[in-house]
C-alpha positions as CSV (number, residue, x, y, z in Angstrom):
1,X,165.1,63.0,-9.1
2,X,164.5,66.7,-10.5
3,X,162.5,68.9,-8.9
4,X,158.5,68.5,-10.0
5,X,156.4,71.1,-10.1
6,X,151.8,70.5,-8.9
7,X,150.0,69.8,-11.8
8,X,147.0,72.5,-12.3
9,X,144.4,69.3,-11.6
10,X,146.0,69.1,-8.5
11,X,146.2,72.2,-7.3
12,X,143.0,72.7,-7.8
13,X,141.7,71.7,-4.1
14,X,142.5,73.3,-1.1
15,X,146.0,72.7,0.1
16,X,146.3,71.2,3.8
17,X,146.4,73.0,6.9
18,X,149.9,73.8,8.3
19,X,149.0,70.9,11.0
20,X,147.4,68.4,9.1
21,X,151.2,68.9,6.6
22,X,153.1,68.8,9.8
23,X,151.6,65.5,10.7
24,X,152.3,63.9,7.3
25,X,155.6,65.1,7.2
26,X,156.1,63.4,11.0
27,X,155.0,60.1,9.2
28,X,156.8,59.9,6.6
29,X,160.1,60.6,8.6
30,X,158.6,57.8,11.1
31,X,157.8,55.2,8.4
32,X,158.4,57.1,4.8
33,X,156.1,57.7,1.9
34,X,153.5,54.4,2.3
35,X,151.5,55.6,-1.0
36,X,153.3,56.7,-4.7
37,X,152.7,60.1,-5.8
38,X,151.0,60.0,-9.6
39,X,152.4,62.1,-12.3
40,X,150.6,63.5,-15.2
41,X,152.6,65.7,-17.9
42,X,155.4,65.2,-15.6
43,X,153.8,66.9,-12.8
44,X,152.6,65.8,-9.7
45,X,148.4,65.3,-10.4
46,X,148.1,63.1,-6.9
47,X,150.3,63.2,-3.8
48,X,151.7,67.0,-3.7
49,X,151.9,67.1,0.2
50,X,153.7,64.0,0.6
51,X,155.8,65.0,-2.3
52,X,156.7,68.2,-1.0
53,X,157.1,66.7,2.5
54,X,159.5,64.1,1.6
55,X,161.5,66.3,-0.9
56,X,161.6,68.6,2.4
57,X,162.9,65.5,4.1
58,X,165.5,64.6,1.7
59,X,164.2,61.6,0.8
60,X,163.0,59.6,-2.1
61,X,159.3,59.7,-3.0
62,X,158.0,56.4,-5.2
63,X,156.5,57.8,-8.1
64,X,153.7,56.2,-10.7
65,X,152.1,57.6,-14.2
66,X,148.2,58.1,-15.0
67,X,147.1,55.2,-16.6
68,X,144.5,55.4,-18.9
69,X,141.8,57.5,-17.1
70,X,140.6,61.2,-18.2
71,X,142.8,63.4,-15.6
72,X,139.5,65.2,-14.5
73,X,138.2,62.3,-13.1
74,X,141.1,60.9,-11.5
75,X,141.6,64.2,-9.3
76,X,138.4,64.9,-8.3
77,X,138.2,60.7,-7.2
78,X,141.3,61.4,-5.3
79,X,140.5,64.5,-3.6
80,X,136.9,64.7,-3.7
81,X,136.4,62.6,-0.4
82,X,140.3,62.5,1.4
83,X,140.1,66.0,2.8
84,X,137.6,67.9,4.9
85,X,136.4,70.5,2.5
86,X,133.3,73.0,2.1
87,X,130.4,72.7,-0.2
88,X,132.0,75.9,-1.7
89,X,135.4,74.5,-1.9
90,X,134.4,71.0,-3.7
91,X,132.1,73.5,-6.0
92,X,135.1,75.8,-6.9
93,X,137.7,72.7,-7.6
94,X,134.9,71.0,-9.5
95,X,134.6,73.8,-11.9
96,X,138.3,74.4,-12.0
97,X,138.9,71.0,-12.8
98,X,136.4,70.1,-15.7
99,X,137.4,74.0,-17.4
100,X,141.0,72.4,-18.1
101,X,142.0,70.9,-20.9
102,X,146.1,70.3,-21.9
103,X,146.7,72.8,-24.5
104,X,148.7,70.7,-27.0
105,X,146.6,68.0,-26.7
106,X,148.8,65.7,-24.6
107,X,147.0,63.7,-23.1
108,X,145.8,62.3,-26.5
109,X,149.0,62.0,-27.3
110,X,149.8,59.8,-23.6
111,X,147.0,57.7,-24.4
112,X,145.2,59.3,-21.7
113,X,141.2,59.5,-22.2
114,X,139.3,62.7,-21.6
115,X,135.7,62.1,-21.6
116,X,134.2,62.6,-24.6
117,X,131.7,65.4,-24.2
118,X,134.4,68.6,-23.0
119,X,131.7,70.5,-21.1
120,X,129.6,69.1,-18.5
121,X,126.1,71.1,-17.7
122,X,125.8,72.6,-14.2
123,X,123.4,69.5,-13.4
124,X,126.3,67.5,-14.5
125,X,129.2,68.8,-12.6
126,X,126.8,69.7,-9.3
127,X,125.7,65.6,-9.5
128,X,129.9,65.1,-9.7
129,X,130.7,66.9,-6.9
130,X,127.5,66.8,-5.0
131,X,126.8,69.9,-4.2
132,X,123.8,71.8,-5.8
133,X,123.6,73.7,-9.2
134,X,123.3,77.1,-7.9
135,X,127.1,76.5,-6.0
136,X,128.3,75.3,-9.4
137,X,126.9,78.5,-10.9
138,X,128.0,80.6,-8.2
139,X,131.7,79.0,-8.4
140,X,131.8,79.8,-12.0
141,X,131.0,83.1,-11.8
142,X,133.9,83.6,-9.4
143,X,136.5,81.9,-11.3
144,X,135.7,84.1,-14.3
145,X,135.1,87.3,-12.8
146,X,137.0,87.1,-9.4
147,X,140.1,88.9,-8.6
148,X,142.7,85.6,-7.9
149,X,142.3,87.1,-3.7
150,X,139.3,86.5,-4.1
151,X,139.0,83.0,-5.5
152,X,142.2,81.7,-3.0
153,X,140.1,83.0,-0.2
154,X,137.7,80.8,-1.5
155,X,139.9,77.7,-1.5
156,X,141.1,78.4,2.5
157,X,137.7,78.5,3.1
158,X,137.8,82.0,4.7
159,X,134.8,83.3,2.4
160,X,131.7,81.4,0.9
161,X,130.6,81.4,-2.9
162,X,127.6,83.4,-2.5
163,X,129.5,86.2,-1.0
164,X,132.5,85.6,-3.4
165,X,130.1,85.9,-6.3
166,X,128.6,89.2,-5.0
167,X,132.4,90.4,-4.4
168,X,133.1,89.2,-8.5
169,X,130.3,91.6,-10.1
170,X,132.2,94.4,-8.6
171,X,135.0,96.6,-10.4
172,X,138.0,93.9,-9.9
173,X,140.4,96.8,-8.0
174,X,137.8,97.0,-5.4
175,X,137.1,92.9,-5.1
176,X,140.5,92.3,-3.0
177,X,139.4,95.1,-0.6
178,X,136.1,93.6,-0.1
């Protein structure tokens, strides 16, 4: 199998903590990869650390494609609730997620739906996620105006969106400093 690369969707959340990845990779040298990994674009949408842990294993990881279900959804319904993450965390993937769209339109062309209306209102991706408008706001503003230090320290969950939003409305060669 050649190399895959993590599909944008994906990579999106948080990635695990070095323990939490050492303790997958333990099982699946114990027992091997239980659950497929789900390509998209022929990258990995669902199932990067046991992908990565199994190619680091040398061994073979079971692979399926996205059926027909907008891309979007299918991340969020597969991240949203496996991992331990923070309000700001779920608010930042949230936004990251619904802003992409496959540039050449291939997912059309897969027969793979994306919702019908492109942009969802604040209300509407703060009800998705669950957290409250002013996050989704907040989260936005970052990953527009946010040096990408500033957004990653986001994701590891080493700074909070109101403070990462403050940090975005400054000059962006003094944001990785604050």
């Amino acid at each position: 199998m050649k190399a895959l690369a993590q599909h944008p969707l994906s990579a999106a959340f948080p990635a695990m903590s070095a323990d939490e990845y050492q303790s997958l990779k333990d099982s699946i040298n114990e027992i091997g990869v239980q659950n497929p990994i789900t390509l998209f674009e022929g990258m990995v949408i669902d199932g990067w650390h046991r992908y990565s842990a199994a190619n680091e294993l040398g061994m073979e990881c079971p692979t399926v494609e996205l059926g027909d279900v907008d891309p979007r959804d299918f991340v969020l319904a597969q991240n949203k609730a496996r991992r331990h993450v923070t309000q700001a965390q779920l608010a930042l993937a949230t936004t990251a997620v619904y802003s992409w769209f496959p540039i050449d339109g291939s997912a059309q062309k897969q027969g793979v739906a994306l919702s019908a209306t492109p942009l969802k209102s604040n209300a509407e991706l703060a009800e998705i996620s669950g957290v409250g408008e002013r996050s989704i706001r907040q989260a936005k503003a970052v990953q527009t105006k946010a040096a990408p230090e500033v957004v990653e320290a986001v994701k590891r969950g080493e700074i909070g969106l109101p403070k990462a939003a403050a940090i975005a409305k400054m000059p962006k060669e003094e944001q990785a400093a604050a």
